[in-house]
N, C-alpha and C positions, 0 to 999 in steps of 0.2 A: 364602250363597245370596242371588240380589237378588229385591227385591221383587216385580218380574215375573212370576220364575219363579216365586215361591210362589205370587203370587194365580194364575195360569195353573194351578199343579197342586191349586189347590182348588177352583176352577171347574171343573174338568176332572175330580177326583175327586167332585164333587155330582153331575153329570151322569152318571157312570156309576154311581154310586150308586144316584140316580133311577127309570134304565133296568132296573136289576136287579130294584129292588126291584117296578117293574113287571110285570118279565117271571116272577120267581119267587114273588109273593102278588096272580095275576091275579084280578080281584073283579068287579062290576056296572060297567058304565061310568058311574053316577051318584057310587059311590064313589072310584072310579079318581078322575076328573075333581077331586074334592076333594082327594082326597090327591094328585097334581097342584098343583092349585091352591096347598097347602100348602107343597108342596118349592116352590116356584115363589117365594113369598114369602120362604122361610127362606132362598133362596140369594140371593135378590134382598138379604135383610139382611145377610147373611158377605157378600156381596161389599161393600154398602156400610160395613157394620165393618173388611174389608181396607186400602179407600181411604181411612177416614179414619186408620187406623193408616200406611197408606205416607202420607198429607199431614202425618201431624203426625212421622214419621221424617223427610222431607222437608224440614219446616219447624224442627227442631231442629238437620239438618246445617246450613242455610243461614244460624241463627245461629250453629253454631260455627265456621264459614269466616269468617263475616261479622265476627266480634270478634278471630279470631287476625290476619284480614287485619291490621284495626286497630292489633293491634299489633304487625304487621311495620311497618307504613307509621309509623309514631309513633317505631318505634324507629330508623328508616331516616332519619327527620326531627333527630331527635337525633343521632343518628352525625354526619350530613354538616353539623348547627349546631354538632357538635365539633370536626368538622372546619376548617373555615372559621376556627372562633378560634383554633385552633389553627396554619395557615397567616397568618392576622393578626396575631400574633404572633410569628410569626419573621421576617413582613414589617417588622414597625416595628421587631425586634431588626438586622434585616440592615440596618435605613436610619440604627438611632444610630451 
């Protein structure tokens, strides 16, 4: 499941949440408002708890791209410096 889609269906499932819970423990509009106000804050936190969970899933792919890169490109460096001595060598073998 990608991250999207998760935070999308937990924004999506607070919000009907919310609504229910309004619609089925209708109260005072002084209390409604708080309790409001309340889910208001706690999604407002799951959501920024989601984001910093997708930045740091984000941030852990892009070092592990970032270090295999490293060592394609290092091992790719070494092949073709084996190479080359390996062709220098049959050069100066083909010139005795």
């Amino acid at each position: 499941m990608s991250a999207g889609k998760l935070l999308t269906g937990v924004l999506v499932g607070a919000a009907a949440g919310a609504v229910l819970g309004l619609l089925y423990a209708p109260e005072s509009g002084k209390s409604t408002r708080k309790k409001l106000a309340k889910k208001g804050g706690d999604l407002g936190d799951s959501v920024k708890s989601k984001f910093n969970e997708l930045g740091e899933a984000l941030q852990e792919r892009y070092d592990s791209v970032k270090k295999d890169a490293k060592k394609a490109i290092n091992k790719g460096k070494n092949t073709a410096e084996h190479a080359a001595q390996d062709v220098e060598a049959e050069a100066r073998a083909a010139m005795s």
